[in-house]
C-alpha positions as CSV (number, residue, x, y, z in Angstrom):
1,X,4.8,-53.0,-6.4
2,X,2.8,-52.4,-3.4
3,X,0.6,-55.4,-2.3
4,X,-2.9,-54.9,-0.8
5,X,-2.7,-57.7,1.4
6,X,-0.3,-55.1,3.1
7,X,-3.3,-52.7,3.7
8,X,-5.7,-52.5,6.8
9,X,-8.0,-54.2,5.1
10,X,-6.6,-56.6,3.1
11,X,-8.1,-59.5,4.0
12,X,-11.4,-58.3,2.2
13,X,-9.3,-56.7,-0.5
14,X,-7.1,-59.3,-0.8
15,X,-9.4,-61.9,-1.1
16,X,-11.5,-59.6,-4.0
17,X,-8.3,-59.1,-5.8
18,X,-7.8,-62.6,-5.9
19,X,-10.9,-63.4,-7.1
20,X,-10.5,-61.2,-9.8
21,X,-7.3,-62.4,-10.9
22,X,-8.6,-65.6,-10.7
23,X,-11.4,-65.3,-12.5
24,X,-9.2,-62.8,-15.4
25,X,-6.6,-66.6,-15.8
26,X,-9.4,-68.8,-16.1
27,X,-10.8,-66.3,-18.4
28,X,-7.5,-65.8,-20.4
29,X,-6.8,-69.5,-20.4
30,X,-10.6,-70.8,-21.7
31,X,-9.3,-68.4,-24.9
32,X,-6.8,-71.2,-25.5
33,X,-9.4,-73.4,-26.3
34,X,-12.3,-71.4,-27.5
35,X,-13.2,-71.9,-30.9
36,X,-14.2,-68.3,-32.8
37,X,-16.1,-68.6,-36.1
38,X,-13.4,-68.3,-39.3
39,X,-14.2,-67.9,-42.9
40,X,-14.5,-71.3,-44.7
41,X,-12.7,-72.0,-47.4
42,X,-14.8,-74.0,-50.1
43,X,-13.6,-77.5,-50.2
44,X,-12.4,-78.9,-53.4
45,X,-13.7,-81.8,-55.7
46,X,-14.0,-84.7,-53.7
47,X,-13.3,-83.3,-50.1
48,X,-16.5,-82.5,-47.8
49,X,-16.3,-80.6,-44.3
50,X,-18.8,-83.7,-43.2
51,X,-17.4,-86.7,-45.1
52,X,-17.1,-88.5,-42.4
53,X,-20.6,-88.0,-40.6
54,X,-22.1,-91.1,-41.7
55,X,-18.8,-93.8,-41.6
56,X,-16.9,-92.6,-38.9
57,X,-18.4,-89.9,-36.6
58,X,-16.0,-90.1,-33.6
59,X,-13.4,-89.4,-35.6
60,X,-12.2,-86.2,-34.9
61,X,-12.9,-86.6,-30.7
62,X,-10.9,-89.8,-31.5
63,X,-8.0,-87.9,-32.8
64,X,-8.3,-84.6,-30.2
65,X,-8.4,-87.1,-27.3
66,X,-5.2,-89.0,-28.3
67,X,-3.2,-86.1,-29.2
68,X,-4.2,-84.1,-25.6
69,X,-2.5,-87.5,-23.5
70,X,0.3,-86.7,-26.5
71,X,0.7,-83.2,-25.8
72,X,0.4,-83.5,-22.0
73,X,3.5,-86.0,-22.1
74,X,5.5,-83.5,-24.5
75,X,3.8,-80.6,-25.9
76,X,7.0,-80.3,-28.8
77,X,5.0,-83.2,-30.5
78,X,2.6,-80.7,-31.8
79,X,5.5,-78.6,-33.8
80,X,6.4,-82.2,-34.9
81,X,3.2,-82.7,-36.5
82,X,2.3,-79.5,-38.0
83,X,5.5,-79.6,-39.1
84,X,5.0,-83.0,-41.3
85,X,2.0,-81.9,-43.2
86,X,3.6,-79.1,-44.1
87,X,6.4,-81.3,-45.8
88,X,3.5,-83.4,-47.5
89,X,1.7,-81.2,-48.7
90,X,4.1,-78.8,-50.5
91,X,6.0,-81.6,-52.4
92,X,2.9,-83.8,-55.0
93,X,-0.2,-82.8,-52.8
94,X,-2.0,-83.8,-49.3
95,X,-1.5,-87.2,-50.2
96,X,0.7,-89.2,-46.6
97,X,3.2,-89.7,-49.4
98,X,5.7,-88.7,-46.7
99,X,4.9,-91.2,-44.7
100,X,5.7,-93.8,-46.8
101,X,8.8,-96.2,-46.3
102,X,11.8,-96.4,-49.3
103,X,11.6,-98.9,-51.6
104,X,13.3,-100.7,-54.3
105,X,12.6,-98.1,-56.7
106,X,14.1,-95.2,-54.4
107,X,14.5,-93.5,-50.9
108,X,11.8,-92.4,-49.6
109,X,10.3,-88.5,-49.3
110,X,12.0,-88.9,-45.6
111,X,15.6,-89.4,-47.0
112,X,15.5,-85.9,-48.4
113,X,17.2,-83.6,-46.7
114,X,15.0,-81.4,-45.8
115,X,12.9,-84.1,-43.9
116,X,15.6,-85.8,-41.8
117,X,14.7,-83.4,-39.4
118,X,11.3,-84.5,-39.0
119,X,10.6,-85.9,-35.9
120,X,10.3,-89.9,-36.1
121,X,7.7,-89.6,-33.2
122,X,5.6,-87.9,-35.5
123,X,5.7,-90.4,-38.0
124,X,4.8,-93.1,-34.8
125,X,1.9,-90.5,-33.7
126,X,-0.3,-90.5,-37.0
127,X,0.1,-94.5,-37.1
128,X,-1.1,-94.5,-33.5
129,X,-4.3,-92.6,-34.5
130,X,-4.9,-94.5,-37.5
131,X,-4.8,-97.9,-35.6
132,X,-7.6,-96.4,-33.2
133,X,-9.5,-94.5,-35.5
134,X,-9.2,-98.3,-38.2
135,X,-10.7,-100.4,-34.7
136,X,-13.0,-97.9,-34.4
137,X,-14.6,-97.4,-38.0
138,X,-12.6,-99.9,-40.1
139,X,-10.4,-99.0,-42.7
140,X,-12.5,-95.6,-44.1
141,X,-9.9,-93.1,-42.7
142,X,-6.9,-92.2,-44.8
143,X,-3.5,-91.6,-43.5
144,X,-4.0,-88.1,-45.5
145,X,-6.9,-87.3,-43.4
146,X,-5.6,-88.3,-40.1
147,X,-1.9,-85.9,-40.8
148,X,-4.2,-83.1,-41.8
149,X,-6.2,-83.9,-38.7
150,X,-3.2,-83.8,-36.1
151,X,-1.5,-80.4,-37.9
152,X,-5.1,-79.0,-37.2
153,X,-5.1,-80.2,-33.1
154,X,-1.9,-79.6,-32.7
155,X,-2.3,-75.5,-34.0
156,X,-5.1,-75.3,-31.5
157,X,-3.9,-77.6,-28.3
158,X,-0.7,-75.3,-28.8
159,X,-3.5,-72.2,-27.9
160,X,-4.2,-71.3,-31.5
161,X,-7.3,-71.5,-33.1
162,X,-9.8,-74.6,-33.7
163,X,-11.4,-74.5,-37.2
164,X,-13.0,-77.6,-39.6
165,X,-10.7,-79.6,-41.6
166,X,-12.5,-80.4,-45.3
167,X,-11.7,-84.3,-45.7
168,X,-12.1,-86.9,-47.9
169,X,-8.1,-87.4,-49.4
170,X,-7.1,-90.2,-50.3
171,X,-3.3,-91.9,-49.7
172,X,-0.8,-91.5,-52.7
173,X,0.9,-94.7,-54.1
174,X,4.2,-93.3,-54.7
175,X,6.9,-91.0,-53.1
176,X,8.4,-88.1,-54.1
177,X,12.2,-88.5,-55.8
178,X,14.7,-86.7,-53.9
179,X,14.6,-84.0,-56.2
180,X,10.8,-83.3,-56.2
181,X,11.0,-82.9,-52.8
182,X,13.9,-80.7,-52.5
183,X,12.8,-78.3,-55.4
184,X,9.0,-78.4,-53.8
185,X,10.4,-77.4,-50.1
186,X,11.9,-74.1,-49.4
187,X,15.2,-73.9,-47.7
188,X,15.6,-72.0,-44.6
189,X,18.5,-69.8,-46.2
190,X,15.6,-68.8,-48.8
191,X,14.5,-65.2,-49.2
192,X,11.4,-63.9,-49.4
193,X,11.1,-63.2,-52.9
194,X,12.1,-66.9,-53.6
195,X,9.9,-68.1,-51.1
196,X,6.8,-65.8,-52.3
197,X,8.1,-66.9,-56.0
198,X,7.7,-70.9,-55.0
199,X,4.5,-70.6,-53.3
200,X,2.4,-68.8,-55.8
201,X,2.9,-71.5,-58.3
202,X,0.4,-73.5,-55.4
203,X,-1.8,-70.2,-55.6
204,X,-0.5,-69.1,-52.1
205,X,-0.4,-65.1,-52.2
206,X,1.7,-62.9,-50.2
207,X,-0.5,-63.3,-47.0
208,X,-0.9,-67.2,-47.1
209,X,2.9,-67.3,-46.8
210,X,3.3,-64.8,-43.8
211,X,0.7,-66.6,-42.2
212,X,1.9,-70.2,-42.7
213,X,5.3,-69.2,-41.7
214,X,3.5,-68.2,-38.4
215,X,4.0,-71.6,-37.5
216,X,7.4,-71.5,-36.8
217,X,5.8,-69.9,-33.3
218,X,6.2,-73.7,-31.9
219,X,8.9,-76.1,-32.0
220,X,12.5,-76.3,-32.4
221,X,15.3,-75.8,-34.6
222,X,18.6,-77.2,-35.1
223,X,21.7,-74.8,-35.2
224,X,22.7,-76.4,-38.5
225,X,19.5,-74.5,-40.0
226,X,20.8,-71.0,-39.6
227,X,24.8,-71.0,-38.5
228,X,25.1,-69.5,-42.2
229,X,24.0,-66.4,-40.3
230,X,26.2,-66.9,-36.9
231,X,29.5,-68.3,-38.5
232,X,32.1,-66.9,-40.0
233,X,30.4,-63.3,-39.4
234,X,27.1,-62.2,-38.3
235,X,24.0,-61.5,-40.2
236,X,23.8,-57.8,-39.9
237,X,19.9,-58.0,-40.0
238,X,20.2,-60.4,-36.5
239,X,20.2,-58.5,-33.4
240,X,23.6,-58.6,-31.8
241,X,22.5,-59.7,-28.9
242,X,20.0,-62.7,-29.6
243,X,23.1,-63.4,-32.1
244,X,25.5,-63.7,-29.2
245,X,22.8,-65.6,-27.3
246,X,23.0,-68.2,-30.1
247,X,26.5,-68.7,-30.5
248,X,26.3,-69.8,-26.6
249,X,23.6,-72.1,-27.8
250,X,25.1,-73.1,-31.2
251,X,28.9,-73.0,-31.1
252,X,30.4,-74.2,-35.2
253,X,29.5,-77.2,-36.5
254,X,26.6,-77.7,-33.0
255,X,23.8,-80.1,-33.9
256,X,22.2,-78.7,-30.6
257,X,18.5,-77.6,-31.1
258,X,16.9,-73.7,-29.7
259,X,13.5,-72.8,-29.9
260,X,11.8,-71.3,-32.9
261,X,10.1,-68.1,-31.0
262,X,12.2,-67.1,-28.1
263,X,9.2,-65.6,-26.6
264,X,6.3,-68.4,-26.3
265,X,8.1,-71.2,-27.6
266,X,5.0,-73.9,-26.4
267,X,2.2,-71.1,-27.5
268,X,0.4,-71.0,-30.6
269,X,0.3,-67.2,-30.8
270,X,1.9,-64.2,-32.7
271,X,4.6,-63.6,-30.9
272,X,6.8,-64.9,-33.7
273,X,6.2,-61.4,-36.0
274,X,7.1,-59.7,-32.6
275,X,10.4,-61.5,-33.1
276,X,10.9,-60.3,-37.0
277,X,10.1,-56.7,-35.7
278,X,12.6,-57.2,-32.7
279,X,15.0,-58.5,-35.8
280,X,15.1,-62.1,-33.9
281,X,13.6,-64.3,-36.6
282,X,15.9,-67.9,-36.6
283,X,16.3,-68.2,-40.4
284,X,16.9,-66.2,-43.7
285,X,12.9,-67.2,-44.5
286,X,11.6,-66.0,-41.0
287,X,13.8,-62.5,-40.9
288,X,13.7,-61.6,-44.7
289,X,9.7,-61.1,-44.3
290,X,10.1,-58.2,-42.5
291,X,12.4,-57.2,-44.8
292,X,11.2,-57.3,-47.8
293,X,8.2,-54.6,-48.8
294,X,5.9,-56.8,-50.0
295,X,5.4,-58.7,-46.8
296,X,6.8,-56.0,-44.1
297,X,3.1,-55.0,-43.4
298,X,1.6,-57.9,-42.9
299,X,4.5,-58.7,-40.5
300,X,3.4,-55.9,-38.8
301,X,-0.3,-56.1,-38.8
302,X,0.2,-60.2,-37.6
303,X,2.2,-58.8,-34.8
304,X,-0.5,-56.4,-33.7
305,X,-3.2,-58.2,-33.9
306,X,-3.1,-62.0,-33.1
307,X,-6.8,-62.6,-34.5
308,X,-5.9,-61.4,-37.4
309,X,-3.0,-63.3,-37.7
310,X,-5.5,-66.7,-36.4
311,X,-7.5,-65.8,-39.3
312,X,-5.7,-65.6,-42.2
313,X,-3.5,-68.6,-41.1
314,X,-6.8,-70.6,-41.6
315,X,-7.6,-69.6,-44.5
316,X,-3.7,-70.2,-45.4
317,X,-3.8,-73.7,-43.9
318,X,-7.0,-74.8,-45.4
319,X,-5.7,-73.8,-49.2
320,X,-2.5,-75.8,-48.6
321,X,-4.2,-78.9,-46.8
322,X,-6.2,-79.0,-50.3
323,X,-3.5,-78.9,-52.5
324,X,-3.3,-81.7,-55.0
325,X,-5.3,-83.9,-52.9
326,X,-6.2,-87.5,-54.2
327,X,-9.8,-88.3,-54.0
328,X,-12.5,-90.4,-55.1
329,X,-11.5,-93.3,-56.6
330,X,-7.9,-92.3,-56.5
331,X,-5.1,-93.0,-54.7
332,X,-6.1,-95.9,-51.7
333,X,-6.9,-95.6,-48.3
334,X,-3.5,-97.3,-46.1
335,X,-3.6,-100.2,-43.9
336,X,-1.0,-98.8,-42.7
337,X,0.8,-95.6,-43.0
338,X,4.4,-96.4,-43.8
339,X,2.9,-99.1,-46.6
340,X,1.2,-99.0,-49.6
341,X,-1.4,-101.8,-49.6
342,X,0.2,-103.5,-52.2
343,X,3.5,-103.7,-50.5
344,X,1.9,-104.9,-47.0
345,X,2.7,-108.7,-46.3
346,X,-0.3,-108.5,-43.8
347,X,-2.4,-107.2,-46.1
348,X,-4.8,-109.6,-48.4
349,X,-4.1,-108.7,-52.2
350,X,-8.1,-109.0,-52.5
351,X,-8.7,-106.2,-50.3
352,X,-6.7,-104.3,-52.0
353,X,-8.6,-104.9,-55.3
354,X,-11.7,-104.1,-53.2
355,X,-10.6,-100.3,-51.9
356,X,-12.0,-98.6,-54.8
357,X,-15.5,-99.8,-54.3
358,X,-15.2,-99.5,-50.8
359,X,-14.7,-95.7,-51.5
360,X,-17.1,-95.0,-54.1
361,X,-20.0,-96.4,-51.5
362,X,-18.8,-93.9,-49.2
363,X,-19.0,-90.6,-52.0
């Protein structure tokens, strides 16, 4: 490349081709945190866009702020916490069941399998916000609320899009069995008719599942979730190189970690269906996408056009952030995360007793 601060004039040139540039990576990174208009998805019984208006109205510039000193100390925290309501939501509903501790009657949703990978951080994150959010508007914010929150700031912190969160759920009483959980989540080895099999039983359709798998374009995985591919012969639908690259990374039995999208591992984009086309999807789920004829296209049209791909994965998100929520009446509204009121030694049983109404005056 020539450079024009080479030329005869290239102090004036120079100093208008740096404005420019300038001027083009301000402009190219205020798009990282510009929010474009997206189609709404209508809220279900008992969730409002604006539930919170009247008894807590800081409470999403609570959240943001928190989550930006998060993401500035370690930006992974964001695949962390998309990541978790993901696992809540597919197994009974939207309901911080997930975050609740074992008890006598049964290992928690976290002693699953596949959610001893989820990052323990996370778990500390969403308690963090609720203790700030609780001192600042008392105890009206459910843990529920405050996950689907954090998966929402952490899509568009990450440089993906900002969109509005219908609220209003309510915190489930019970865990998951082990079972529940490990029929409701999808393995990574999964294929894509499997995968689009299990997820229209929670009315997702075809594009709702390329889309949500979209955000595997942040984070990290363990070699664990994919050596079936590496080890003892290679997947013939990985590329030979990034395969070779990975054995580097993951020799047998590694617990090492690699990122999810080779490309922009820390950027909410599309760059992951560039990796399906490129044949350097991680897992079985990711690669089998762009195999499989029903979803090839969309693939395809997600990697060409990023809006597109923004889009739909708001509309994809805000269906599964609705599904089988508590509300109302039901459910309870956690002094703590981890806890069910009931169960919370620092919790007076009479407040508990008094949660219902507490909600209904809020409806």
């Amino acid at each position: 490349m020539v450079s024009c601060l080479g030329d005869k004039d290239g102090n004036a040139n120079g100093l208008g081709f740096l404005f420019l540039l300038a001027l083009s990576l301000l402009f190219i990174s205020s798009q990282l945190y510009v929010s474009a208009t997206y189609s709404t998805v209508p809220a279900v019984k008992g969730l409002e866009y604006n539930f919170y208006h009247s008894s807590c109205p800081k409470l999403e510039t609570v959240v943001r702020k928190h989550l930006k000193k998060v993401f500035k100390e370690d930006v992974g925290q964001a695949a962390g916490l998309l990541r978790l309501h993901f696992h809540d939501c597919f197994v009974q509903g939207c309901d911080a069941s997930v975050l609740l501790d074992g008890s006598a009657s049964g290992p928690s949703e976290q002693d699953a399998p596949p959610n001893l990978s989820l990052r323990s951080k996370a778990f500390e994150i969403i308690d963090d916000l609720r203790k700030l959010v609780h001192d600042k508007c008392g105890r009206v914010v459910s843990c529920a609320d405050l996950t689907a929150l954090a998966a929402r700031d952490s899509v568009h912190l990450s440089g993906g899009p900002d969109y509005e969160v219908p609220l209003g759920r309510r915190d489930g009483l019970n865990f998951a069995t082990t079972e529940a959980t490990l029929q409701n989540l999808p393995a990574p080895s999964s294929n894509a008719d499997s995968l689009l099999t299990a997820l229209a039983t929670k009315n997702l359709d075809a594009t709702d599942v390329v889309a949500l798998s979209g955000g595997h374009t942040i984070g990290l995985s363990h070699c664990s979730s994919f050596s079936d591919r590496l080890y003892p012969s290679e997947d013939p639908t990985m590329d030979a190189e990034f395969a070779q690259d990975l054995k580097n990374i993951c020799p047998p039995n590694s617990n090492n970690t690699t990122p999810q999208d080779v490309i922009t591992p820390n950027l909410f984009d599309n760059s992951y269906y560039v990796d399906l086309i490129n044949r350097q999807g991680l897992f079985t789920s990711d690669q089998d996408l762009f195999t499989d004829t029903r979803t090839k296209e969309i693939v395809q049209d997600f990697a060409s056009d990023q809006e597109l791909f923004f889009e739909k994965f708001v509309l994809a998100m805000t269906k599964m952030g609705q599904l089988s929520v508590l509300a109302g009446s039901e459910g309870e509204i956690r002094a703590d995360c981890s806890l069910r009121n009931a169960d919370n030694p620092s919790f007076p049983a009479s407040v508990v007793v008094d949660s219902d109404v507490e909600s209904k005056s809020e409806l």
